[in-house]
C-alpha positions as CSV (number, residue, x, y, z in Angstrom):
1,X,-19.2,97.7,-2.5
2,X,-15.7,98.5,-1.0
3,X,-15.3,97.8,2.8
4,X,-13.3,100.5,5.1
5,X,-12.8,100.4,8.4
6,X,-13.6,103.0,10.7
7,X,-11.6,103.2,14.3
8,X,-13.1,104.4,17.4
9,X,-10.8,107.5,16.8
10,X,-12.4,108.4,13.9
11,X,-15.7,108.2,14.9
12,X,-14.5,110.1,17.8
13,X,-13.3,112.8,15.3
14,X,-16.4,112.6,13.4
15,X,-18.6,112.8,16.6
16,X,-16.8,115.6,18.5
17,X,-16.8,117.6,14.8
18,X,-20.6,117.3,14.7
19,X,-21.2,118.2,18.7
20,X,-18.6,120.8,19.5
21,X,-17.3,118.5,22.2
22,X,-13.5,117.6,22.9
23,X,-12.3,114.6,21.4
24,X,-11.3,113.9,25.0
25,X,-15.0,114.0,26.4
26,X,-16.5,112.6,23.2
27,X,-13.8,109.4,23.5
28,X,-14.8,109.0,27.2
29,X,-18.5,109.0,26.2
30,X,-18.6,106.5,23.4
31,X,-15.8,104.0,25.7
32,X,-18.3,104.4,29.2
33,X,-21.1,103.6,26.3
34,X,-19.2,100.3,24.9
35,X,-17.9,99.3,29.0
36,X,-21.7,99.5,30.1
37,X,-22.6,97.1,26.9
38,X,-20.0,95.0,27.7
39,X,-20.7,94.9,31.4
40,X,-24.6,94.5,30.6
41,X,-23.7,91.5,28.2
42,X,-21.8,89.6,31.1
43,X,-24.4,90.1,33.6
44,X,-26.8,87.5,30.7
45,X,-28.9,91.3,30.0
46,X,-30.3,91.9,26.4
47,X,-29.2,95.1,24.7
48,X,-31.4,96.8,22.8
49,X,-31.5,100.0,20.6
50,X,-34.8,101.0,18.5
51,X,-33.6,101.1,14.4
52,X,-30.3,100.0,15.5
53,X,-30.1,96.2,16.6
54,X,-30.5,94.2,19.6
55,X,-26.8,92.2,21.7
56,X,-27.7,89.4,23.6
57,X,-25.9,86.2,24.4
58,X,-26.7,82.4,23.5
59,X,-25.1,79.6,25.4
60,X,-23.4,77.3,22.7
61,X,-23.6,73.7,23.6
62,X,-20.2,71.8,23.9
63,X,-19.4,70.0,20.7
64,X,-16.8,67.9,18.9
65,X,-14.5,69.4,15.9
66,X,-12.0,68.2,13.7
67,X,-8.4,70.1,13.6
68,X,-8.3,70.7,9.8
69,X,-4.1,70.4,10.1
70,X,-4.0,66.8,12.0
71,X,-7.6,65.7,11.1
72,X,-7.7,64.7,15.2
73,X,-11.1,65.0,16.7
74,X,-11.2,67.8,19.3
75,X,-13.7,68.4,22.2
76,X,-14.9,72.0,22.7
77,X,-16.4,73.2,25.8
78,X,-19.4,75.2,26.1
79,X,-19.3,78.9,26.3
80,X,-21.5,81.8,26.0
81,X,-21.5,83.8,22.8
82,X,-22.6,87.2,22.2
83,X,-25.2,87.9,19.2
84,X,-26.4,90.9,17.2
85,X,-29.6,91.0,15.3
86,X,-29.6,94.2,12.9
87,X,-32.3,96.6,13.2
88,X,-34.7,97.6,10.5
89,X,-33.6,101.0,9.7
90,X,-29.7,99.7,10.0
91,X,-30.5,96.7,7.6
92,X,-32.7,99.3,4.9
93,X,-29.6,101.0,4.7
94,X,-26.6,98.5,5.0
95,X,-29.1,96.9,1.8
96,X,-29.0,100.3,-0.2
């Protein structure tokens, strides 16, 4: 299966196409949707959308790694990570 990339422009396109909407108002829609994930995300709240997949964060313990170049141990710090879980209906058809 052959991977493309889609921009937010071109779902924009694709999105204003199907509503009637601007791509003006349709890109200011999908970026307030995207800033109140993000925002949601940083305040530690779970994201979730039936079919599609639920955002959350996990904290990821500090650890020690190993600079593949100089082989010297390095310490890294804890930090919060954001993770998705796929939804049902998403995962049937990312599968077919």
């Amino acid at each position: 299966m052959a991977h493309r990339t889609i921009t937010k422009r071109q779902l924009c396109e694709r999105i204003a196409k199907k509503t009637g909407y601007t791509q003006v108002v349709t890109k200011e829609i999908i970026q307030l949707f995207l800033d109140e994930i993000i925002e949601e995300l940083g305040r530690g709240h779970r994201m979730e959308f039936r079919d599609f997949g639920v955002f959350d964060t996990r904290l990821q313990m500090p650890r020690k790694a190993r600079n593949p170049r100089t082989d010297e141990e390095v310490h890294v710090s804890a930090k919060v990570a954001v993770r998705f879980k796929v939804g049902k209906k998403m995962g049937d058809l990312a599968q077919s």
